[in-house]
C-alpha positions in Angstrom: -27.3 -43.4 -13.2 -26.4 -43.5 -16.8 -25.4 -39.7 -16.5 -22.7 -40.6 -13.7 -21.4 -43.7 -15.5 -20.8 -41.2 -18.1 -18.6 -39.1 -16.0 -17.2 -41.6 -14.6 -15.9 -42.8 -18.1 -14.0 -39.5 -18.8 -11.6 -40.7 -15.4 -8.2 -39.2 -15.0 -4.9 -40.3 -13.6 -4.0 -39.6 -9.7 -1.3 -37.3 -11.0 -4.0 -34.8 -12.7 -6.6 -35.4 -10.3 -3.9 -33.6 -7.7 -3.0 -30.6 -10.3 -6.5 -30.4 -10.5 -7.5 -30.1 -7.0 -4.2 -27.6 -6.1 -5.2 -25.5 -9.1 -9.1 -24.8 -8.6 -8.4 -24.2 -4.5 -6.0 -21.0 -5.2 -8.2 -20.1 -8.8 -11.4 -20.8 -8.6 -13.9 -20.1 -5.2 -16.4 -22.4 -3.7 -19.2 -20.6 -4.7 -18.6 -20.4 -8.3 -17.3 -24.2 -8.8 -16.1 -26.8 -7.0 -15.2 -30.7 -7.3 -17.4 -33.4 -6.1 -16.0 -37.2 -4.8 -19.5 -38.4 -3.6 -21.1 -39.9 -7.3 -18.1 -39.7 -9.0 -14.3 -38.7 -8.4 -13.0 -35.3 -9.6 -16.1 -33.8 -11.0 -16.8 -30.3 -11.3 -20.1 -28.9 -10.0 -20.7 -25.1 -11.6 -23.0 -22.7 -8.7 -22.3 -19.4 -10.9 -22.3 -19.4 -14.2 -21.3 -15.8 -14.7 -18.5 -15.6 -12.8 -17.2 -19.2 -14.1 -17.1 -17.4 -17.6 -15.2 -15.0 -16.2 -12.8 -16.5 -14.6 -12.2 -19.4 -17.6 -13.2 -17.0 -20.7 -15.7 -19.3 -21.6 -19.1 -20.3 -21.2 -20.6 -23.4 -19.3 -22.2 -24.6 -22.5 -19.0 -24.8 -24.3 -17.5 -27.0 -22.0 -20.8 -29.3 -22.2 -20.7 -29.5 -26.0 -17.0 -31.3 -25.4 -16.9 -33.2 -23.0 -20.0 -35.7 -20.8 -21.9 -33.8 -18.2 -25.3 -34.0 -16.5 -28.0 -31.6 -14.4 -28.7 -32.6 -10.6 -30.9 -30.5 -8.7 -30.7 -27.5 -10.7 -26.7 -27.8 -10.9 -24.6 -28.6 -13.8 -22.2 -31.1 -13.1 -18.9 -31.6 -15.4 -16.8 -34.4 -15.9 -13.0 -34.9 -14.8 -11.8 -34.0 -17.9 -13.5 -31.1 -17.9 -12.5 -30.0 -15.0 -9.3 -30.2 -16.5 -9.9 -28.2 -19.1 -11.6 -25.2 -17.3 -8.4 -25.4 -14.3 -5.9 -25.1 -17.7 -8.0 -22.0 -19.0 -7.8 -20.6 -15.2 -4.1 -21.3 -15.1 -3.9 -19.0 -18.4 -5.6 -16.4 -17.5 -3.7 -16.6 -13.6 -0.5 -18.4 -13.4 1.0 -16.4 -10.6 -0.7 -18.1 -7.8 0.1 -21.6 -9.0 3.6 -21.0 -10.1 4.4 -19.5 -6.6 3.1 -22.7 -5.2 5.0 -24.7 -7.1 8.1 -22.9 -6.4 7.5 -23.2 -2.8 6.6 -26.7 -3.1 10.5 -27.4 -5.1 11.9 -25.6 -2.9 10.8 -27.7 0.1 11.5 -30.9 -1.9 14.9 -29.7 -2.3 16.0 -28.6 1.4 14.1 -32.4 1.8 16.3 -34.1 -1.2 19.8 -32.8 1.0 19.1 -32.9 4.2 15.8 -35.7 4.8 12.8 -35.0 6.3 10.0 -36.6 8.6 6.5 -38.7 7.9 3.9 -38.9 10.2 3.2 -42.9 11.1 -0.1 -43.8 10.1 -0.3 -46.3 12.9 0.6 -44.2 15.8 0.5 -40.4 14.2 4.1 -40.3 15.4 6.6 -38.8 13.0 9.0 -40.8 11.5 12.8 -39.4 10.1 13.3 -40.1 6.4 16.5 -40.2 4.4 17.5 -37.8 1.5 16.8 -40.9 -0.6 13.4 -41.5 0.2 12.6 -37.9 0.0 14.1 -37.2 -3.7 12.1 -40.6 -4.6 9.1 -39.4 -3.4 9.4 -36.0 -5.1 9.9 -38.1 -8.5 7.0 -40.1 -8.0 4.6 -37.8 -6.8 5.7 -34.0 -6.7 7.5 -33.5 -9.7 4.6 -35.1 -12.1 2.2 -32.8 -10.5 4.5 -29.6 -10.8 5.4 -30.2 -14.6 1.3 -30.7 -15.4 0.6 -27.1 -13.6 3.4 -26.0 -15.5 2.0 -26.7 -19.0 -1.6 -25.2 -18.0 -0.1 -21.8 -17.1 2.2 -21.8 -20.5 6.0 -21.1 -21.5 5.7 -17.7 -21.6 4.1 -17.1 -18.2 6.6 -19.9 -16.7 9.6 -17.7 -18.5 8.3 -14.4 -17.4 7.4 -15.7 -13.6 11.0 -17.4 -13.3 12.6 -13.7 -14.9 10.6 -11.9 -12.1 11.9 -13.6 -9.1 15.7 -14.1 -10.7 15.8 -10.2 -10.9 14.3 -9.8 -7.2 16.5 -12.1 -5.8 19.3 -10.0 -7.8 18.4 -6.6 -6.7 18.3 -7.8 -3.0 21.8 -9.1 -3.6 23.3 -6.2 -5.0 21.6 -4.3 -2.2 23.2 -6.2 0.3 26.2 -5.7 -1.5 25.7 -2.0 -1.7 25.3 -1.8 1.9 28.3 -3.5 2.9 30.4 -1.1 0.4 28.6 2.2 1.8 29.8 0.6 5.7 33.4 -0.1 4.5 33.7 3.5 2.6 32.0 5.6 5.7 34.9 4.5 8.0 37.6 6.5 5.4 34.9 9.0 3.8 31.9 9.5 5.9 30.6 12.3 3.3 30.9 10.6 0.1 29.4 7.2 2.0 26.1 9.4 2.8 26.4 10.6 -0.8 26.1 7.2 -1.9 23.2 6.1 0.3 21.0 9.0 0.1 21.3 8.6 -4.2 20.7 4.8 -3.6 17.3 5.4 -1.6 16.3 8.2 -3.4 16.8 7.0 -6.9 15.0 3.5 -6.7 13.4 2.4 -9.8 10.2 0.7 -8.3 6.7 -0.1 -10.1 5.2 3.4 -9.4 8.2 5.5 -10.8 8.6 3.6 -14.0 4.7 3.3 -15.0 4.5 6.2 -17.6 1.9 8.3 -15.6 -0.3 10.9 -17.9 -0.4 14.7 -16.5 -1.9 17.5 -16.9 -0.4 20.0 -19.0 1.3 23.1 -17.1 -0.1 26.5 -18.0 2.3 29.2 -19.4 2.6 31.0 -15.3 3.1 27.4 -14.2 6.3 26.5 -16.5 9.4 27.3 -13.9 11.6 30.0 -15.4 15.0 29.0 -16.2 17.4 32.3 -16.2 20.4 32.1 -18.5 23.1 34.3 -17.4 24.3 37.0 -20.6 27.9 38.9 -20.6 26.5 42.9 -20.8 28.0 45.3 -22.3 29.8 47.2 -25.8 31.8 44.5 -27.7 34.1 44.7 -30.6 
């Protein structure tokens, strides 16, 4: 009992304890950790210890020499704020998945924030229309918290990079839409140079595989393609 009051004295706010849970369910799989609200809220109860090091970069024991923790049959139990601190390590080491999540989630709260959305009613599971008001409300008192704390675990630069990524996807598939409406208007005056464009457009993407600097193997001398330079022959003066 004096092990769980300890836990229970490293607590955190309802605003964390919701980072914490989105976080460890795309990071971190059952088997290897997972949280616990039957002795005490938001604890983190550690089944492999070898692949928890690998996915945080540390061991179990150095989370146990920071923060309160405590053995139940055979299982090492952590407190909530070290859960904390092994989700931010995850979020480091793999800030894609929750910075696609939260992106999805602001987007949602956004179409929600214009427009309203619905509630189900606890009473009679019926849903319930809301107003733009309520919705952009509720997204400052419990969404945007959240989002700004998973944020800070996965870092600027991995924020920076993610937010460059998807600003030059959504650019490209602009411009190719753009492309394709030029090609359209061009084929009806020049069908050949409208092909012309098209075929170099496809053929000439710079994806992933074409730009990764790819190591070959060096041609032998009967392999190198002959290149014939054309002379002038004959007596000069």
């Amino acid at each position: 009992m004096d092990g769980w009051r300890r836990l229970k004295a490293e607590a955190i706010d309802e605003h964390e304890a919701s980072a914490l849970w989105a976080a460890l369910e795309l990071l971190v799989p059952s088997e290897v950790a997972e949280l616990s609200v039957a002795s005490s809220d938001d604890t983190l109860t550690v089944h492999d210890h070898v692949s928890f090091e690998a996915l945080t970069g540390q061991t179990v024991a150095a989370f146990q020499a920071r923060f309160s923790w405590l053995v139940h049959d055979g299982e090492v139990f952590l407190s909530p704020r070290a859960a904390l601190a092994v989700v931010e390590l995850a979020c480091r080491r793999n800030p894609a998945p929750v910075l696609d999540l939260v992106m999805a989630e602001e987007a949602v709260a956004r179409e929600k924030s214009k427009r309203g959305g619905t509630i189900e009613n606890w009473e009679t599971r019926e849903p319930v229309t809301t107003s733009a008001e309520f919705e952009y409300d509720y997204y400052l008192r419990r969404q945007k918290p959240v989002h700004e704390i998973l944020r800070q675990w996965c870092g600027y630069g991995s924020v920076t990079a993610h937010e460059r990524l998807l600003a030059a996807e959504a650019e490209v598939n602009r411009l190719d839409v753009l492309l394709a409406w030029a090609v359209d208007h061009i084929r009806r005056t020049d069908k050949s140079a409208a092909e012309l464009i098209e075929r170099e457009h496809e053929e000439d993407r710079i994806t992933p595989y074409t730009i990764r600097p790819v190591p070959q193997r060096p041609l032998k001398p009967h392999e190198i393609p002959r290149i014939e330079v054309p002379t002038r022959r004959g007596w000069y003066r």
